[in-house]
Structures are given as structure tokens and as C-alpha cells.
C-alpha positions in Angstrom: -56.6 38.9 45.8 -60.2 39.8 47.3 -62.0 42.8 46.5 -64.9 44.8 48.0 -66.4 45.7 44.3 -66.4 44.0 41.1 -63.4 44.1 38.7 -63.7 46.6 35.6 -65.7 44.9 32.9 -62.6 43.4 30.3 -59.5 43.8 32.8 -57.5 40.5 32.0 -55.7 38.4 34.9 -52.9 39.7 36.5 -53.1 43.5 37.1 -54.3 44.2 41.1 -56.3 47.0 42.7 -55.0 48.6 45.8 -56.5 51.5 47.5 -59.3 51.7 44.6 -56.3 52.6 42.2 -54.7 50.1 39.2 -51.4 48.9 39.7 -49.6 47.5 36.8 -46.5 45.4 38.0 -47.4 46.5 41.3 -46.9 49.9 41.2 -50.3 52.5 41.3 -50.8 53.7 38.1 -50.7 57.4 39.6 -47.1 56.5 40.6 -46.5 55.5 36.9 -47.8 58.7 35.7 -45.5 60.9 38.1 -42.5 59.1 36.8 -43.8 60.1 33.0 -44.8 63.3 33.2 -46.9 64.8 31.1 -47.6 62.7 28.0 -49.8 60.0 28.0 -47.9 56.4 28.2 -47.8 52.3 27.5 -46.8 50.1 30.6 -45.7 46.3 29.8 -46.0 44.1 33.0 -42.9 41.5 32.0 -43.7 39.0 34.5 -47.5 38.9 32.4 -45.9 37.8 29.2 -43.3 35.4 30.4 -46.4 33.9 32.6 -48.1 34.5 29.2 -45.4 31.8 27.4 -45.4 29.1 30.7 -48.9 28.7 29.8 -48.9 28.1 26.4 -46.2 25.7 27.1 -48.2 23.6 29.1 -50.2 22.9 26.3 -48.2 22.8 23.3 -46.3 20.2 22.3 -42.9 20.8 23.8 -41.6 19.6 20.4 -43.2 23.0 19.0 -40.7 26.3 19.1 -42.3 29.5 19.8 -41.1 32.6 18.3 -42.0 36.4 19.2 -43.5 38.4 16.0 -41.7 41.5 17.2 -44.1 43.5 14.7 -46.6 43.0 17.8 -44.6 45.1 20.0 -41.1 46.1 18.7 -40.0 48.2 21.9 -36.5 46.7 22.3 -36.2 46.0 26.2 -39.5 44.2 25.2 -38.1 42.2 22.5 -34.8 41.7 24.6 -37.1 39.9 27.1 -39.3 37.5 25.0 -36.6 36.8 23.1 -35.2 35.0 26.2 -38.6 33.3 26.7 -38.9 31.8 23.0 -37.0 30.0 20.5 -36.9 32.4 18.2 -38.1 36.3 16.5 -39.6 37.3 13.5 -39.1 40.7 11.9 -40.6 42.2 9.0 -38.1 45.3 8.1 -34.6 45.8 8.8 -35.4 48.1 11.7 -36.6 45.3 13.1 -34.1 42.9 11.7 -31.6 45.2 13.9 -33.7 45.2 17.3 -33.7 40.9 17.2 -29.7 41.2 16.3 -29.0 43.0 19.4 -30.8 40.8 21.6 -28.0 37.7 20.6 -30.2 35.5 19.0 -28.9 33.2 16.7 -29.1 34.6 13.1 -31.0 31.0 12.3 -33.4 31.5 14.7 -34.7 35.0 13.0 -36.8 34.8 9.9 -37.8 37.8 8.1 -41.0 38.3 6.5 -43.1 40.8 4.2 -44.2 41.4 0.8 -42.4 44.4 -0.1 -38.9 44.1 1.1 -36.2 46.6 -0.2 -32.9 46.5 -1.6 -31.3 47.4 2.0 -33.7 45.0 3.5 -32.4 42.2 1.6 -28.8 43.0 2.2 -28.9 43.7 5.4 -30.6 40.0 5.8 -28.4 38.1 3.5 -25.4 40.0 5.4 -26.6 38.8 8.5 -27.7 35.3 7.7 -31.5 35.0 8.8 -33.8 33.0 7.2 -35.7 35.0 4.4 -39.0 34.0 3.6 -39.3 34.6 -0.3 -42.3 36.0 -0.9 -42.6 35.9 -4.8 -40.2 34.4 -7.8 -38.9 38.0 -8.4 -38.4 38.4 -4.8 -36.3 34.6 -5.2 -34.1 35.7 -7.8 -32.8 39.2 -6.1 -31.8 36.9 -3.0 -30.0 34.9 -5.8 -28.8 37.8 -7.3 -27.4 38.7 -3.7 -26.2 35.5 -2.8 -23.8 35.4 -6.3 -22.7 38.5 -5.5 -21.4 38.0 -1.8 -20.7 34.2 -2.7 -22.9 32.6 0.0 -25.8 30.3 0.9 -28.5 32.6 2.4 -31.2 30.4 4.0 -34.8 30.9 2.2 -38.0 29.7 3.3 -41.4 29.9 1.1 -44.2 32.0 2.1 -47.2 29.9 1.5 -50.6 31.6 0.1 -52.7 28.5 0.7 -55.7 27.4 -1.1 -57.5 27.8 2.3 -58.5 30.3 4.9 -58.6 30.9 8.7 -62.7 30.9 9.0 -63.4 33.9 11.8 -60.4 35.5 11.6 -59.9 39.1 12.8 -57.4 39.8 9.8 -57.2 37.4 7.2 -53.8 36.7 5.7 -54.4 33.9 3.2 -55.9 32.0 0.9 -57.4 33.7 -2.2 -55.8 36.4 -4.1 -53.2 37.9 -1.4 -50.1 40.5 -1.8 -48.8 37.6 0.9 -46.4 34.9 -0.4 -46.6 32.6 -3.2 -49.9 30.8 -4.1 -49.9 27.0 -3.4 -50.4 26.1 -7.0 -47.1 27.9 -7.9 -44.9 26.5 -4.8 -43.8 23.6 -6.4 -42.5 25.4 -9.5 -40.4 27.8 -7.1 -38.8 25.3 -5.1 -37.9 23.5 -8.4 -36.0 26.9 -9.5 -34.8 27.4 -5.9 -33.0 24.1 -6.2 -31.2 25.8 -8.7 -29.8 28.7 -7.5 -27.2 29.0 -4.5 -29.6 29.6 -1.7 -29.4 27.4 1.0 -33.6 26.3 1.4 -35.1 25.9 4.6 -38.3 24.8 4.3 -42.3 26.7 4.2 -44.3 29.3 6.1 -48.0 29.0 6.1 -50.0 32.0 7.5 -53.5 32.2 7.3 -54.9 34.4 9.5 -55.1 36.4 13.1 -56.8 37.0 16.1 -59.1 34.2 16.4 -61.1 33.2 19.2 -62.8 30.1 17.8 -61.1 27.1 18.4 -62.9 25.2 15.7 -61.8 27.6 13.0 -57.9 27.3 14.3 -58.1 23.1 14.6 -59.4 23.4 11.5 -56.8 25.6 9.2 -53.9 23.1 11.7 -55.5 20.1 9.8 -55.2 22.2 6.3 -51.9 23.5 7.2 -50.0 20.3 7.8 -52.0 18.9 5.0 -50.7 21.3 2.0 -47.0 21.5 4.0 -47.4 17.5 3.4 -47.9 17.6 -0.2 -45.6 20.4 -1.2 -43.0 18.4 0.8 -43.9 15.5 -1.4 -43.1 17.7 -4.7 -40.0 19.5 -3.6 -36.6 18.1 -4.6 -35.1 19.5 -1.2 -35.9 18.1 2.1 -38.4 19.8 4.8 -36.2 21.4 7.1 -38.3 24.0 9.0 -41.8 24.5 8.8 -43.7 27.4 10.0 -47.4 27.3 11.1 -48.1 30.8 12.0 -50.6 31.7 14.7 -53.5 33.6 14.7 -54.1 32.8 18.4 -56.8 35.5 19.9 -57.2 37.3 22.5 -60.7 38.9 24.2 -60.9 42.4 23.2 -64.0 43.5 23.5 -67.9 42.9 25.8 -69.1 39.6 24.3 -65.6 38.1 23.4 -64.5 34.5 25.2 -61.5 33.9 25.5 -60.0 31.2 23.2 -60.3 27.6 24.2 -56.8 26.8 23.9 -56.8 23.1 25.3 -58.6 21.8 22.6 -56.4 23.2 19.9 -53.0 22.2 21.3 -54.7 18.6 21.7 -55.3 18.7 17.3 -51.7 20.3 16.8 -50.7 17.6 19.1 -51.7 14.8 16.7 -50.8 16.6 13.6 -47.3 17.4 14.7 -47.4 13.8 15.8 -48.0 12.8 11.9 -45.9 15.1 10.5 -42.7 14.6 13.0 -43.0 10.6 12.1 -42.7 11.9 8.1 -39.9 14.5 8.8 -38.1 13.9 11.8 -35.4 16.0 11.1 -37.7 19.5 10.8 -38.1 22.3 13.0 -42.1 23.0 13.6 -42.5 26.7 14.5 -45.2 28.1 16.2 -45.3 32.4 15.5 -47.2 34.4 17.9 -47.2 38.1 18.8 -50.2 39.9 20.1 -51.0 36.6 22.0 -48.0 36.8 24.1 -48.1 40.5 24.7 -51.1 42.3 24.1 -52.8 41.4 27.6 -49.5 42.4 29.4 -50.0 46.3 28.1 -52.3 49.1 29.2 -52.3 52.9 28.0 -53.0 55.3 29.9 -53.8 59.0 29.5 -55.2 61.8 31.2 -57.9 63.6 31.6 -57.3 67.8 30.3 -61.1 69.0 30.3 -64.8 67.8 30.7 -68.1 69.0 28.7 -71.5 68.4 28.3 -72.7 68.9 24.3 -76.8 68.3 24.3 -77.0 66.2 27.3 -73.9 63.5 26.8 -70.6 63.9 29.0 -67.6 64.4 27.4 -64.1 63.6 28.6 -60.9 65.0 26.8 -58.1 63.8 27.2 -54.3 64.4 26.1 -53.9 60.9 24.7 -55.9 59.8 21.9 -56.2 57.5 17.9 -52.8 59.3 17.7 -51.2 57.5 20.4 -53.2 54.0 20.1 -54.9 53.9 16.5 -57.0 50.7 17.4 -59.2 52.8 19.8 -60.8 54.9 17.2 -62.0 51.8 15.3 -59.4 52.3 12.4 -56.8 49.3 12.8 -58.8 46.5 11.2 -62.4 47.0 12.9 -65.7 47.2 10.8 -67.6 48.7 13.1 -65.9 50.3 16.2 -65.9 48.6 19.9 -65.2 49.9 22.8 -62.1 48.6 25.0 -62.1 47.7 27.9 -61.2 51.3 30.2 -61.1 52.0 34.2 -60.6 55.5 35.8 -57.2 54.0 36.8 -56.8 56.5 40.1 -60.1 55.7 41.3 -61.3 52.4 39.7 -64.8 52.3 42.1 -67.2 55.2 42.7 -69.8 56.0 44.5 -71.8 57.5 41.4 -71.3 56.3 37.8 -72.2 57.7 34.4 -72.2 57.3 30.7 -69.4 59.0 29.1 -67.4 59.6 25.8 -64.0 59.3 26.4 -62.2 61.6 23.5 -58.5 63.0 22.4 -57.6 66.9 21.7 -57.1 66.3 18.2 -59.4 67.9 15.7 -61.6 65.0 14.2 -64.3 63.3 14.9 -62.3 59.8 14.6 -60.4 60.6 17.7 -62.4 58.4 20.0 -61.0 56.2 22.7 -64.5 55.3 24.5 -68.6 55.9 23.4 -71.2 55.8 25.6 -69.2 54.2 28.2 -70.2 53.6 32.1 -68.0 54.4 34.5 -67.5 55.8 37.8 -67.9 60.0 37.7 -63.8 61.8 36.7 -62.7 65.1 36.3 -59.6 67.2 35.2 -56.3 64.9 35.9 -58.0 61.4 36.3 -56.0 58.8 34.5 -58.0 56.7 31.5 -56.2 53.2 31.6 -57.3 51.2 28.8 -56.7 47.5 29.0 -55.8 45.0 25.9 -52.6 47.8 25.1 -49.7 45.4 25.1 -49.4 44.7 21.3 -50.6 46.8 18.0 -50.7 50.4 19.9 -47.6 52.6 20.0 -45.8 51.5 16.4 -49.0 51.2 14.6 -50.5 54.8 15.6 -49.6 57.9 13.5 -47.6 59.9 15.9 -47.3 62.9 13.8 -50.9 63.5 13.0 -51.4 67.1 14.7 -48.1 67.0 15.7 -48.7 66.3 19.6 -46.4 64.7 22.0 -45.9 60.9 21.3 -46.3 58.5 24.2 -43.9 57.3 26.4 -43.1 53.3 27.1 -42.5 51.5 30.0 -41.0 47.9 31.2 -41.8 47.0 34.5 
């Protein structure tokens, strides 16, 4: 692709500009908004994630399976799709549990995860013979309990709270006190009392961490990971048989961020799966990713219902706002609140720019989407496309707040 003028500042690989309009999929973004109507939307470019998975797989060791989080982006024609890309989906309620069922995936090739599960969640899940990850020694003996009950074998696999943390992580998951999984020290205790019971065990799951953009940090918690996997292996009476490392891969949000040196890390999990294969050579390695394989395939895109000046800054209102895409306004796991990357999607170039604060129609101050943000000069019906969308926007936003329209979705 050439173009006359620079690309917006944070627009990832893969989307075009055609007629100084986005296109997501190919199709203008104005086009997209016809078909939708009113409300604000998500588009999902397919053909960015699956290009998304060919590249991690040229790094990782092919040895490694990859499996879709589907709590990244749970829209089903989504999940439908990656789960023909990866080995295998992970769910974390029985909504979920019933979106990865559809798709035909292999029972054994869903796990389902989370530290509060329900009575119906673990039914459903012994009833439909995924691997549960046991996230506490109650939460152990109601899967007994279950599996007595329906006389079966249900696989189990140990959530791991390791003695150790993902250094830089955007949202940490382990290591000190956690509500997630079962703290090192007390694994090999649980697998002694697993090995009494009729569950069928599977083998660990070790999450530390998310969105992390150093590669040092990641090649570090690898090393730790394989390293405490080792010696619980060495303390269980029951063999190894699958061992999930998590993720935590990260993508570049916001102005600063680098996108993360993946080379080196797959080199590190390389060796280590190397070690670990020549010890148990009969276990399944997963690697679990979510907003890494989608996130940069997604935009959002609202539009534009009035325009102000209050005391000499520009105002934009939209019809979209935290509502819609709660990560915007700073309050999904921020401290202190970035801006996206944005473009004025029907008219990405202008002659004139300005600073601007892009805002919803709700009534609170929290319902930001963009501050102090420079960008070419819009007005009533311009389209806001904000960049980064793919994963973490539509299911994690409250919908209901103010009660106006929720978004639409798109597949393309």
C-alpha cells in the first residue's frame, strides 16, 4: 500500500485507507456504518486474526498447541473461527462453555477456568466432559461429589498460584495471595487427595499474568513456569499429562508502547519445552492466548451527534461511549487513563487539525473515549474509529448503564 499522508498514530498492520476513508476488511468504514444503522458498532477483520495465528506459529515451537481464551472476545461466529485456527478454547462460565460446544471442538480440547464456578457450571462441565481446572480443595471435592454421582471420570487440571509473578504485567494473575487457583505450597497435597477420588487428572495450569510487552519479564516467568511444573510433577503420584503455560502476550495499546519482541521469547520457550518434552514426552504443552490473537483485528466505531466548545476546548459527542467499550474511559484495569489510538474514520486526513475531547451522551464525567486528542477538524455524523477494539470491549462494558442502545458486531 502507498499513501500520500502518514498513517493515524497507533493504527496496527493490516487495515487500508482508500479515498482518505478506513476500510476494515476492505470495505469503507462509512459502508459499515450504512449496513448498521444507527448504533455505534465492533468490526472483526477474520483474515487479521488467522494472519494473527500464522505468525505466532512461525515462532513457536510447533510442538506448542494454541488455544483461543474465548473470554477475550466471546462473539460466537468469532469463536467458530479461531476455534478452526487453534488447538483448542478456554471458557470461564457455562455461557461460554456452550459457545466452544457449538463450534465441534473436542470436549478434551476445552478447559474451563475461574474461581467462582456454580453448581450449573460444574454440571454442565462434568456433563459435557471438558477439562475442569480445580481451582481450590472445596472446589475438588464438589467435582468428586459430581463425578460419584453421575459415575464418571471428569478430567481435572490444577490451577497453579505460583510462588512467582509476571514482572510488568498489565494485570497480574499470580503469585502472592490470589482468589486464582491453588497456591504452589498446597499443590502437592491436592494432587495427593485427587489421586483419591474418581476424577480422571490431567495435569497443571500456571497463569501468571497479562498483557506484557517486555520480553524479558515473559522469558523470565517461562523459566519459573516450567521450573515449578517440574517439581510439582516430581511430587504427584499421577503422571503429567497436560500442562498449561498461559500467556500474557501483549499487545501496543497506547503512544510510547513497542510492540513485544516475540522472537526472543519463543527462542527461551523453545529450549524449555525442549527440557521439559525430554522429561514428559507423553504431555500436551498448551499455550493460552486471547487478546493477542484478536484484539488488533477489532475497531469500534461510533458517531459523531453534536460538537461544543466549554472555555476554549472542543468537544465531540458522540452516540457511542465507556458504555459500549469500558476500556476507553480508563476503567478496565488502567491506573491512570491513555488515550487509544482513534482516526476520523470517513475522513482519516485533513487539511486543518485540532485538539479535541472525544466524549459519550451519558451523564458522567467517566464517559471519555479521547482527551486532548489531535486530529483532523469533524462535525455532526463523522465516524470515531478507535483502533486496538478486537478483544476486552463489547462483553466487558456495562451495556445497561443509562439504558442506551448496545452496539452491534460485525465478522468480516
Amino acid at each position: 500500500m502507498s499513501h500520500e499522508a502518514p498513517l493515524p498514530a497507533g493504527m496496527p498492520p493490516g487495515f487500508d485507507i482508500r479515498g482518505n476513508e478506513l476500510c476494515v476488511a476492505g470495505t469503507p468504514v462509512s459502508e459499515l456504518a450504512a449496513r448498521v444503522g444507527d448504533r455505534p458498532f465492533y468490526a472483526y477483520d477474520s483474515a487479521l486474526m488467522s494472519e494473527r495465528v500464522r505468525f505466532l506459529r512461525t515462532h513457536l515451537p510447533a510442538e506448542i498447541d494454541l488455544h483461543y481464551a474465548i473470554k477475550a472476545n466471546p462473539m460466537p461466529a468469532v469463536v467458530q473461527h479461531m476455534s478452526g485456527l487453534t488447538e483448542g478454547l478456554d471458557v470461564a462460565s457455562a455461557a461460554e462453555l456452550g459457545v466452544a460446544l457449538s463450534t465441534g471442538v473436542d470436549p478434551l480440547d476445552i478447559s474451563f477456568a475461574g474461581p467462582g464456578k456454580s453448581a450449573r457450571d460444574l454440571e454442565d462441565a462434568v456433563s459435557a466432559g471438558v477439562i475442569i481446572i480445580l481451582e481450590s480443595f472445596n472446589e475438588m471435592e464438589r467435582v468428586a461429589a459430581l463425578a460419584a454421582k453421575h459415575h464418571c471420570q471428569p478430567p481435572v487440571a490444577v490451577r497453579v498460584n505460583p510462588d512467582f509473578e509476571l514482572k510488568s504485567s498489565g494485570m497480574k494473575m499470580g503469585g502472592g495471595p490470589r482468589p486464582f487457583g491453588v497456591d504452589a505450597e498446597d499443590v502437592p497435597e491436592l494432587l495427593q487427595r485427587i489421586a483419591r477420588e474418581p476424577l480422571r487428572f490431567m495435569g497443571l495450569h500456571i497463569f501468571t499474568g497479562s498483557q506484557n510487552l517486555r520480553h524479558e519479564a515473559l522469558i523470565e516467568a517461562h523459566d519459573q513456569t516450567f521450573a515449578l511444573a517440574q517439581r510439582l510433577a516430581a511430587e504427584s503420584p499421577m503422571p503429567i499429562q497436560w500442562l498449561n503455560i498461559g500467556g500474557g502476550l501483549g499487545i501496543p495499546y497506547f503512544p510510547g508502547d513497542q510492540p513485544l519482541a516475540l522472537e526472543p521469547v519463543c527462542d527461551n520457550l523453545r529450549q524449555r519445552f525442549s527440557a521439559w518434552q525430554a522429561a514428559h514426552p507423553d504431555c500436551t504443552v498448551v499455550m493460552e492466548l486471547g487478546r493477542y490473537l484478536v484484539a488488533e483485528a477489532g475497531v469500534y466505531v461510533c458517531r459523531v451527534s453534536d460538537r461544543k466548545t466549554s472555555r476554549g476546548q472542543v468537544y465531540l459527542i458522540t452516540n457511542g461511549g465507556l458504555h459500549h467499550h469500558l476500556a476507553l474511559s480508563g476503567n478496565f484495569g488502567q491506573v491512570i487513563r491513555k488515550n487509544y489510538p482513534v482516526c476520523i474514520g470517513n475522513r482519516v486526513h485533513g487539511d486543518t487539525e485540532e485538539v479535541v475531547n472525544i466524549v459519550g451522551p451519558l451523564c458522567t464525567p467517566l464517559d471519555i473515549l479521547g482527551q486532548r486528542m489531535s486530529l483532523p477538524v469533524a462535525g455532526i455524523d463523522d465516524l470515531i474509529v478507535v483502533f486496538q477494539s478486537g478483544a476486552y470491549g463489547f462483553t466487558a462494558s456495562p451495556h445497561l448503564f443509562l439504558s442506551h442502545p448496545a452496539p452491534e458486531e460485525l465478522l468480516l
